[in-house]
N, C-alpha and C positions, 0 to 999 in steps of 0.2 A: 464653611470648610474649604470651598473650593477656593476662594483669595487666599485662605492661608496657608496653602499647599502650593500656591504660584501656579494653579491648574488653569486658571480663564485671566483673561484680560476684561474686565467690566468696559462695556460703551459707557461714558460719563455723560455725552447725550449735551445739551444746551440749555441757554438758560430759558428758553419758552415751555410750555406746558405741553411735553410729549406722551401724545397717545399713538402709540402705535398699532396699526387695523394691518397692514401686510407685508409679508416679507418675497424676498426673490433673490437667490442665489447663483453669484454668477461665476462659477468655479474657472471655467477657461480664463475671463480676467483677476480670478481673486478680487472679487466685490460683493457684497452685500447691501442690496435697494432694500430702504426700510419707507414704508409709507405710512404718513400723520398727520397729524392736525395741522393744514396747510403746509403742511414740508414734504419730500423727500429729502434721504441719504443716501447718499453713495459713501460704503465705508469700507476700506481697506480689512480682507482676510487675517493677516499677518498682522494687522495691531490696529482694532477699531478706531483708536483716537487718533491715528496719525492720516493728515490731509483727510479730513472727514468734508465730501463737498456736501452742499446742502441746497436746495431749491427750493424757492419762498414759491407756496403758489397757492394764496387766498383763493377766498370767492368772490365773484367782484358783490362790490358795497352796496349796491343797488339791489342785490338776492340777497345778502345777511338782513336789511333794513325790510324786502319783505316776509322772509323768513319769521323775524321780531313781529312783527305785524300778525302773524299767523298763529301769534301764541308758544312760539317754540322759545327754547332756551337759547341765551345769544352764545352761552361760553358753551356748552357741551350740544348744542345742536344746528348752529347756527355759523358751520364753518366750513368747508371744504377737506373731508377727511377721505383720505388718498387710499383707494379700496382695490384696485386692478393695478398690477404690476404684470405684467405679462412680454417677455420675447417677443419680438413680431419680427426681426432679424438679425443680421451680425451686427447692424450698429446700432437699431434704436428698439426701445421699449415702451408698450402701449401703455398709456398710463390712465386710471379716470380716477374722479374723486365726485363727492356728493353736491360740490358745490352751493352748499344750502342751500338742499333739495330741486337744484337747477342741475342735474348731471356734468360733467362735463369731460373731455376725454382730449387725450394730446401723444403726442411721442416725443422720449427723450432721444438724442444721441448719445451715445455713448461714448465717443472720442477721446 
């Protein structure tokens, strides 16, 4: 109902396999952090698809290969899904993800 009514804009998203684990809303710049399976988004308030940037950021290859090794799943458990989006200031944002099961934690700029 809501596309047919012109009420939302749908995120179209990419063509990797998006799970998305968190969101963070960043009204002063009109942005929206979305965190997933080895990405972040940065997407534009006023029209998701437009200049959607995106940030590759696996687990290194060396923790997916012992992850495998541990019996776990390589496609749903075995990947770096981006769980902490958190403000730490005016320009960067605390980021962590699971790093197949090697934690790992960073900050974006925001510039």
């Amino acid at each position: 109902d809501l596309l047919l009514s012109n009420s939302c804009i749908p995120f179209l998203g990419s063509t990797e396999g998006l799970d998305f684990r968190t969101l963070l809303l960043d009204e002063e710049r009109g942005r929206l952090l979305i965190g997933a399976k080895d990405h972040i988004f940065l997407l534009n308030l006023v029209d998701l698809n437009k200049n959607v940037k995106k940030i590759y950021w696996p687990a290194a290859k060396d923790k997916v290969e012992l992850c495998k090794l541990a019996g776990k799943d390589a496609h749903t458990e075995c990947a770096n899904f981006i769980r902490v989006l958190q403000p730490y200031n005016r320009t960067h944002v605390y980021v962590c993800g699971t790093g197949a099961f090697h934690p790992l934690c960073g900050y974006i700029e925001l510039g």
